[in-house]
C-alpha positions in Angstrom: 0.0 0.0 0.0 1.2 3.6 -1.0 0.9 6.7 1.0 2.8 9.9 0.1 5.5 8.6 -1.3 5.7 5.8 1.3 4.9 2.0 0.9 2.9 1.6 3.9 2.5 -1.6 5.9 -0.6 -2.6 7.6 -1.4 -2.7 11.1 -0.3 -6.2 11.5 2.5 -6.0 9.0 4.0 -3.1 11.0 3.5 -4.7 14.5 5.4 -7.7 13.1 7.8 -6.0 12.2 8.5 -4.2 15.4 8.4 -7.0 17.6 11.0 -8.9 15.1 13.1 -5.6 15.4 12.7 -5.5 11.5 11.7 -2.4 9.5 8.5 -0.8 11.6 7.2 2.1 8.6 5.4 3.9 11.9 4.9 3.4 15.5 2.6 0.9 16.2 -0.6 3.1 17.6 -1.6 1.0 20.7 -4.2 -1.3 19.6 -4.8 -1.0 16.3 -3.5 -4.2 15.3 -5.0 -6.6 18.1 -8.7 -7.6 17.4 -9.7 -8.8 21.3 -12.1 -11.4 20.7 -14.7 -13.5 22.8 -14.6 -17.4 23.6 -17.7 -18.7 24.8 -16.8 -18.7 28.0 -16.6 -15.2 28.2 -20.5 -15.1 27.8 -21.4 -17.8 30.4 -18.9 -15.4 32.4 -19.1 -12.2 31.2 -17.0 -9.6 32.3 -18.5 -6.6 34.6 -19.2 -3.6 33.0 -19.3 0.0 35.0 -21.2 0.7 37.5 -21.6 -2.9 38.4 -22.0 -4.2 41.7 -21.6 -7.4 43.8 -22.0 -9.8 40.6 -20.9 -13.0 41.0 -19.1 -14.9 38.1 -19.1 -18.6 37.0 -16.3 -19.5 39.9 -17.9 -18.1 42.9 -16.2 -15.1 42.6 -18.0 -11.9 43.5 -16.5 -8.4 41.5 -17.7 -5.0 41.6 -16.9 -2.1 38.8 -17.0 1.2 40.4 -17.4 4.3 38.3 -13.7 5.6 38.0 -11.6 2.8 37.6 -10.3 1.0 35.0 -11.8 -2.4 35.5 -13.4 -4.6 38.5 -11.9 -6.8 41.2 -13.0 -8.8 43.7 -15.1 -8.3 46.7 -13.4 -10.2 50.0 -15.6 -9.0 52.9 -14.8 -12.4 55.1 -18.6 -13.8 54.0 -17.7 -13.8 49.8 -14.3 -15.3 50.2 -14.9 -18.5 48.4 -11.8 -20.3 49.9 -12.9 -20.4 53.5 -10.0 -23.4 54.5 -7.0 -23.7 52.1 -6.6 -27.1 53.5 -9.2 -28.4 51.9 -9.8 -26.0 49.0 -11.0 -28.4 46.5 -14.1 -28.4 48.8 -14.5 -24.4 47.7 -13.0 -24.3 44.3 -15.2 -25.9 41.7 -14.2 -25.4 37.8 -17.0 -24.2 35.8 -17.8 -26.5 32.6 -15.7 -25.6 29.1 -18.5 -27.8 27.4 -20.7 -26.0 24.7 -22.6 -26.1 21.8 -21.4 -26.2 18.4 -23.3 -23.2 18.0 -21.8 -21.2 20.7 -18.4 -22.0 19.2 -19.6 -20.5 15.5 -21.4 -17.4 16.8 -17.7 -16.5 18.1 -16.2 -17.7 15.5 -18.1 -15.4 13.0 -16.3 -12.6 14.9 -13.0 -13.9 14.2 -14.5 -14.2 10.8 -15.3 -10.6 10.3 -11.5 -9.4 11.0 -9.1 -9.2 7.8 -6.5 -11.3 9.3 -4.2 -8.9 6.8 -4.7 -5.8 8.7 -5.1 -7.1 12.6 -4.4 -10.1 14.7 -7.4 -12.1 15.8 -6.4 -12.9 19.4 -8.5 -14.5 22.1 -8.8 -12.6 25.2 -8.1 -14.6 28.3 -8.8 -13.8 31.7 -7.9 -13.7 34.4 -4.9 -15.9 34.6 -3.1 -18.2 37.1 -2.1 -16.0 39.7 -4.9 -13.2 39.6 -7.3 -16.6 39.8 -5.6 -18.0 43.2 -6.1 -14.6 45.0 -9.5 -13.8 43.4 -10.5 -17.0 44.9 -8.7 -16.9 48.0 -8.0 -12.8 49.0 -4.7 -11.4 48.2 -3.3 -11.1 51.5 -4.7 -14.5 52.7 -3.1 -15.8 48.8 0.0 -14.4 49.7 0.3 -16.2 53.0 -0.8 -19.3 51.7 2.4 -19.5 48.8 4.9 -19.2 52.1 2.9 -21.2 54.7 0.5 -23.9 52.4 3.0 -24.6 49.5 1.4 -27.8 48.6 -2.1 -26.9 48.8 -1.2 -23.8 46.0 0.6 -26.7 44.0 -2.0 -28.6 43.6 -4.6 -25.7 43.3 -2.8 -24.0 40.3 -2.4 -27.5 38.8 -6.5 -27.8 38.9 -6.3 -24.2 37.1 -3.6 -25.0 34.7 -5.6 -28.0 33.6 -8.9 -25.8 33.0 -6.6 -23.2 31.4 -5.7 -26.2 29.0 -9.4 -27.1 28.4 -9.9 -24.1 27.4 -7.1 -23.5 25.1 -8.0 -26.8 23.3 -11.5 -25.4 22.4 -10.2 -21.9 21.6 -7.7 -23.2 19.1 -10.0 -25.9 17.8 -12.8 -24.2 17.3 -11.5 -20.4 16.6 -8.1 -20.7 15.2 -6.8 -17.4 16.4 -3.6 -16.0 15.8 -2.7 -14.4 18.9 -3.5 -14.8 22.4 -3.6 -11.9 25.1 -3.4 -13.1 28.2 -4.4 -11.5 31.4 -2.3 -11.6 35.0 -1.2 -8.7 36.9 2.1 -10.4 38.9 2.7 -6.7 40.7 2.3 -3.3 41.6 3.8 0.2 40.1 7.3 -0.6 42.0 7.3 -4.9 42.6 6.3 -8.2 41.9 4.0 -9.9 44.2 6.1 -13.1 44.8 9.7 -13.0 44.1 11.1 -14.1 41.5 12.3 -17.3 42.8 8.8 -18.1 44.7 7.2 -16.8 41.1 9.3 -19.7 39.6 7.9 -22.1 41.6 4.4 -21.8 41.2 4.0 -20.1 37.6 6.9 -20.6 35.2 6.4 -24.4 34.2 2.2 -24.0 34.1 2.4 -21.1 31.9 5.4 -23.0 30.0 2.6 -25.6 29.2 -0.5 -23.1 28.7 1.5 -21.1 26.3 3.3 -23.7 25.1 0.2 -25.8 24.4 -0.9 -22.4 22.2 2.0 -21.7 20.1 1.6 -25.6 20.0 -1.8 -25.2 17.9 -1.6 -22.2 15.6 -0.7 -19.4 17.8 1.9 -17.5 16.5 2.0 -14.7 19.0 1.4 -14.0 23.1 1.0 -11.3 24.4 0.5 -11.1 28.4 -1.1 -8.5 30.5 0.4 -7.2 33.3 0.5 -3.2 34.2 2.9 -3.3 37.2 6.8 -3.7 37.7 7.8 -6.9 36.2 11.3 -6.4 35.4 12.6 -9.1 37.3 10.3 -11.6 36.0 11.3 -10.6 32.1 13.8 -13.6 31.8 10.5 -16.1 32.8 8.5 -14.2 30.4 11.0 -15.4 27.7 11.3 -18.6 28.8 7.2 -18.9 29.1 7.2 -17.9 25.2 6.0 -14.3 25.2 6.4 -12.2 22.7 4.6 -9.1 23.9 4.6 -7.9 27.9 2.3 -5.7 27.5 1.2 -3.0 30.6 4.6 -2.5 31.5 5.3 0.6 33.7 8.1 3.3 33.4 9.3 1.9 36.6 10.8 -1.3 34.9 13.3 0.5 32.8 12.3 -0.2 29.9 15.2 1.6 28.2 17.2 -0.3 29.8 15.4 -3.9 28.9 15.0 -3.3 25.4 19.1 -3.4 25.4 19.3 -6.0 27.9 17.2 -8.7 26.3 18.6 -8.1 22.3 15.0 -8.4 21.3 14.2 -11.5 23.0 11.0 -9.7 24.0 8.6 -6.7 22.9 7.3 -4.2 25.5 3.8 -2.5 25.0 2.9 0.2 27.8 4.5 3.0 29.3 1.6 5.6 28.8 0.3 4.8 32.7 -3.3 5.5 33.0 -1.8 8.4 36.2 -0.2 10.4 33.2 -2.7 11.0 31.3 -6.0 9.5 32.1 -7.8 11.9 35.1 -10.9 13.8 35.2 -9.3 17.0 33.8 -7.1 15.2 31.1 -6.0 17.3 28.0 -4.9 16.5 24.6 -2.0 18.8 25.3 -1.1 16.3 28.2 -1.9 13.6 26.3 0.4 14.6 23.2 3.0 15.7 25.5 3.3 11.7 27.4 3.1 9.8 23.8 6.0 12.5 22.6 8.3 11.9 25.1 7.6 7.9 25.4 7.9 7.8 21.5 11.2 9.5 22.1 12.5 7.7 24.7 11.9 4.0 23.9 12.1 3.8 19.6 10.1 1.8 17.5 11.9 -1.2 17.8 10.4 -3.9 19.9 8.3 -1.0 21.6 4.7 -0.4 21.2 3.5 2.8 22.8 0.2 2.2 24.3 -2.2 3.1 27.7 -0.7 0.7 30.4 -4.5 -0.8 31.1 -5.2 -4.5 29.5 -6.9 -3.1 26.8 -8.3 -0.4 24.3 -10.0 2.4 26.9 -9.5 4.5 29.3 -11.3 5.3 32.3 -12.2 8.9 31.0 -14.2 9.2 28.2 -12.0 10.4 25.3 -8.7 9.7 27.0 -7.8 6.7 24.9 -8.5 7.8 21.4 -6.7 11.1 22.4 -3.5 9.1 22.7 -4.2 7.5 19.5 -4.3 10.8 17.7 -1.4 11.9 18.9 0.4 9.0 17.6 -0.9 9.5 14.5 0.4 12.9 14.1 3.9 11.8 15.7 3.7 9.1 12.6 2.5 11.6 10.1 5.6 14.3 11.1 8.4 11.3 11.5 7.6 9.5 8.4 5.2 11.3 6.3 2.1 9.2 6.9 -0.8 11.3 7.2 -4.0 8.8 6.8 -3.4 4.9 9.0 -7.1 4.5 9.1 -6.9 2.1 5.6 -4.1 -0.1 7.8 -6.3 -0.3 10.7 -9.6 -2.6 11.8 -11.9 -0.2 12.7 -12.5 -0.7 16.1 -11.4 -3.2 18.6 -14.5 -5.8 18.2 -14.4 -6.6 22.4 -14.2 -3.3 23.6 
């Protein structure tokens, strides 16, 4: 495709090329090349949209969505902890059935369908993951304790999850054939990890070795993972997990300083955190000013710039497509590309 002089590559084409550390024609703008799409689980448990209160989902898990923040969590007063004894959790914890129609599977696979797989990934949205699932079910703080105090129960707990994980990745590929997969699971906050990286180790790296394994396995030529926190330390098990994309990564990882550390082992999608930019007085002047001096700072090479939050929103109205305009116009004055939209799907189907 020709713009201005320029052969332009699509969406996709362009993403590829960054995270490959090839020949990018643009930053990639967020988004634009990652169609989030529904399994059928995701309708038996849907996620919570704003304003939503006290809802519980298919695992017993109660979430709320206040107005003002950028997605829902769990509700632990003592009385909706489903865990209530980690000793004998498989008395609490009860996987909910992957089995469903035929129909269910084509009415999300005509969604997959309706993306041109040359402009944008297809990728099936999955959440939340391993970790984010052990303290949504137990509490964090209660989680935490349990990893140091109740090794064995967690073992065998995230190996009950790990196996539904793989259920679930056997229908997606089967029946959906997507081409990416965007995983959920925060593992920290703005300035750590949870868990340590050794503890990490021993709960998470070999079950998300086989989840994502078991992906790339059947069809998946991409993963990216969700998490918008510090996860600098865990980088080295992201690689050896096979992802390509850790995506929500805050300024406080360094992400200068991991792009040169890892030789392109990995791709890094975030640094726009929803604090900068996303509050109830936000400007585009703001916003322009952020994507500017991240688009300056990190390159095009196995960086995406994009909103920290695990997908294509903001929390105030207006915030995220702000960001996107402004990339645009850092695109348009770089490298003479004044009109993406023909590269681009649309819209994010999900969201």
């Amino acid at each position: 495709m020709k713009k201005g002089g320029l052969y332009m590559l699509t969406a996709k084409q362009n993403m590829i090329e960054c995270m490959k550390g090839g020949n990018p024609d643009r930053f990639v703008n967020q988004y634009e090349a990652i169609a989030l799409l529904y399994h059928p689980f995701m309708f038996a448990s849907p996620l919570l949209q704003k304003g939503m209160e006290n809802v519980k989902n298919a695992w017993g898990v109660t979430n709320t969505f206040p107005e003002g923040t950028p997605g829902s969590f769990p509700v632990h007063t003592p009385d909706k902890i489903v865990v209530q004894d980690i000793e004998h959790w498989k008395d609490y914890v009860h996987a909910p059935s992957l089995d469903f129609s035929q129909e269910q599977w084509d009415q999300c696979k005509a969604m997959y369908d309706a993306v041109d797989g040359e402009k944008a990934f297809k990728a099936a949205f999955v959440a939340p993951g391993l970790f984010e699932q052990s303290h949504h079910l137990c509490e964090m703080v209660r989680a935490l304790t349990y990893y140091i105090e109740y090794e064995d129960e967690m073992h065998d707990m995230i190996k009950y999850l790990t196996e539904w994980e793989l259920k679930l990745a056997e229908g997606i590929c089967s029946h959906l054939h997507p081409d990416m997969l965007f995983h959920h699971d925060d593992w920290g906050g703005h300035d750590s990890t949870f868990l340590s990286p050794s503890m990490f180790e021993e709960f998470f790296l070999e079950p998300y070795k086989e989840i994502y394994g078991y992906y790339k396995s059947h069809g998946v030529q991409y993963v990216v993972h969700h998490s918008d926190s510090y996860a600098a330390t865990l980088v080295p098990d992201m690689i050896e997990m096979g992802i390509d994309v850790f995506q929500g990564c805050m300024e406080t990882n360094k992400v200068d300083e991991l792009l040169v550390k890892y030789e392109g082992k990995i791709s890094f999608m975030g640094c726009i955190e929803n604090a900068d930019v996303d509050f109830e007085d936000w400007t585009d002047e703001n916003c322009e000013k952020v994507v500017r001096r991240v688009c300056d700072k990190y390159g095009m090479k196995h960086f995406i710039p994009c909103i920290a939050q695990g997908g294509p929103g903001s929390v105030y109205p207006g915030v995220y497509m702000s960001l996107t305009n402004a990339i645009d116009k850092v695109n348009k004055e770089k490298f003479g590309i004044e009109d993406p939209d023909s590269a681009r799907i649309p819209i994010n189907i999900m969201f």
